[in-house]
C-alpha positions in Angstrom: 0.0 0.0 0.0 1.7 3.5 -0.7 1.4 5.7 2.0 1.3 9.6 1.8 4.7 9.8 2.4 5.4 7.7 -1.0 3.3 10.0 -2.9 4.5 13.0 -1.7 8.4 11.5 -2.3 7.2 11.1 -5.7 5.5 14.3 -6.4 8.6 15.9 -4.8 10.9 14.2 -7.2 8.8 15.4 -10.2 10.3 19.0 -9.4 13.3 19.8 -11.3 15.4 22.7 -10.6 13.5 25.2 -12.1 10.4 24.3 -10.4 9.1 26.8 -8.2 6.6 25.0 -6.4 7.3 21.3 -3.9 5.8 19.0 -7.2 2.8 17.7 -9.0 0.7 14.7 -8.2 -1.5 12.6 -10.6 -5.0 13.3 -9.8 -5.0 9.2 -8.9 -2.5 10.6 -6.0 -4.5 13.4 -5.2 -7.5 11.8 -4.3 -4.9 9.0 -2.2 -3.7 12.3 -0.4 -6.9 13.3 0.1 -8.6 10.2 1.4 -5.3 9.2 3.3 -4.7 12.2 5.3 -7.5 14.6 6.5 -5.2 17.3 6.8 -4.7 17.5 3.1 -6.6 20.4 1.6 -7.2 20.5 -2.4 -7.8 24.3 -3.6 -9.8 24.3 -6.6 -8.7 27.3 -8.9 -11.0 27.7 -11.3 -13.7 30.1 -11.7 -16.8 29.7 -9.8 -18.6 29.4 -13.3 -16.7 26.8 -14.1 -17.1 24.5 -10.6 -20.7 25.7 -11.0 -21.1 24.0 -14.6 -18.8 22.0 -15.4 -18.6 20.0 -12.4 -16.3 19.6 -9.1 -14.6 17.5 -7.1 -16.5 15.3 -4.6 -14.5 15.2 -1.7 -15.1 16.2 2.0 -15.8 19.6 2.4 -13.4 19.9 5.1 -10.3 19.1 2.5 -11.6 21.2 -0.3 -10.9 25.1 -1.1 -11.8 27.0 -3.6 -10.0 30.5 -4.9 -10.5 31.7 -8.4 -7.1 32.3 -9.8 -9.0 34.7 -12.5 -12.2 36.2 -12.1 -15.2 35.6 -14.3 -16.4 37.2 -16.6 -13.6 38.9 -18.3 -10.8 36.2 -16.9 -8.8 39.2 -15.0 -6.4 38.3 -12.6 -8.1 37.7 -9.1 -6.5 40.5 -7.1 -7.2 39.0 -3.2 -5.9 35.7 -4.3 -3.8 35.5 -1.6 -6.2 36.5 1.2 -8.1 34.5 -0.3 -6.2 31.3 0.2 -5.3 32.3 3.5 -8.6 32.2 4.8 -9.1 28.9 3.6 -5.3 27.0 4.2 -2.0 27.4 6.5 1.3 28.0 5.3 2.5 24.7 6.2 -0.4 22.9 5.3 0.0 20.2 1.9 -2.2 22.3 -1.0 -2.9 20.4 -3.9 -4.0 22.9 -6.7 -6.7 21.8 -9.4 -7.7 23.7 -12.7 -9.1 22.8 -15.4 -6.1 21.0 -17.5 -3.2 22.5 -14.9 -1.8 25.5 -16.2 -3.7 27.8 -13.3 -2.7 25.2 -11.1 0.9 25.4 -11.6 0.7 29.6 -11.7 -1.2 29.7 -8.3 1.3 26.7 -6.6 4.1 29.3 -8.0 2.4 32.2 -6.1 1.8 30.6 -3.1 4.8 29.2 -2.7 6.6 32.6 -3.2 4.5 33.4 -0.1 5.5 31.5 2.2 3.6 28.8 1.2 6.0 25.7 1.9 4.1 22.4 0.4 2.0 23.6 -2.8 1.5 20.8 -5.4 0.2 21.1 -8.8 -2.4 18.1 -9.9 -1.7 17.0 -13.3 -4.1 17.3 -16.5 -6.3 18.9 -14.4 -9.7 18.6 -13.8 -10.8 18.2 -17.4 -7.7 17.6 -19.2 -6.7 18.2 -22.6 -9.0 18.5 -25.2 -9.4 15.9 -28.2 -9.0 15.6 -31.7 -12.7 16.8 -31.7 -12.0 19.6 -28.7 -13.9 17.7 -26.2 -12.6 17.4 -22.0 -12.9 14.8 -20.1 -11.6 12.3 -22.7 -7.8 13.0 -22.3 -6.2 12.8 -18.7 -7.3 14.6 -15.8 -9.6 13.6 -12.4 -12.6 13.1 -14.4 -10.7 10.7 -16.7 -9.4 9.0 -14.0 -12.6 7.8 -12.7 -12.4 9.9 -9.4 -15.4 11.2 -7.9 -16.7 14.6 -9.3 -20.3 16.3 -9.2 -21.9 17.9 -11.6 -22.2 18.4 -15.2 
């Protein structure tokens, strides 16, 4: 059985030099964070729109977090990002950061990390991953792909 120790070794490893953030996790090894260790927080990223129609994890409320890393409409930078975030997590706590395909994930582990943030990981492909040949999500990668549980749309 891998504990959350191995997965965090793991995601750790996947940071190179250049990474500014502690690593990335599958979404397979988010949701074994999540259901291993109650003290592991996911913060969703995306716009409220987007949770609101597209779907969103289904995890214990406790554990989940959600900060727009843009705002919607217009997609503008969320300015109180960072207060944000600190209302909902501790600086030493393990932040797992979800978007939709993990771009904004990556960008908001970056941020939060340069604040003092100390165990921000990004959550591969996302929630809905890449698109197809035909421009769907949800058919390539992410937690949706995966089989993990998710409500909504």
């Amino acid at each position: 059985m891998t504990t959350a120790a191995d997965i965090l070794t793991t995601a750790r490893s996947r940071a190179n030099e250049g990474t500014p953030y502690a690593g990335a996790v599958t979404p397979q090894e988010a949701y074994d964070l999540l259901q291993g260790d109650a003290a592991v927080k996911l913060i969703d990223v995306r716009t409220t729109a987007e949770r609101d129609w597209v779907g969103r994890v289904d995890i214990a409320d406790t554990q989940h977090g959600a900060v727009q890393w843009a705002t919607y409409p217009g997609g503008v930078p969320n300015p109180d990002f960072l207060a944000q975030l600190a209302a909902q997590a501790g600086k030493d706590e393990v932040l797992l950061f979800l978007c939709r395909s993990g771009v904004r994930s990556r960008h908001a582990a970056k941020l939060a990390t340069e604040h003092g943030y100390i165990n921000c990981f990004d959550i591969l492909e996302g929630f809905e991953g890449d698109k197809d040949a035909d421009g769907h999500r949800k058919q390539i990668g992410g937690w949706c792909k995966a089989g993990l549980p998710w409500l909504g749309a």
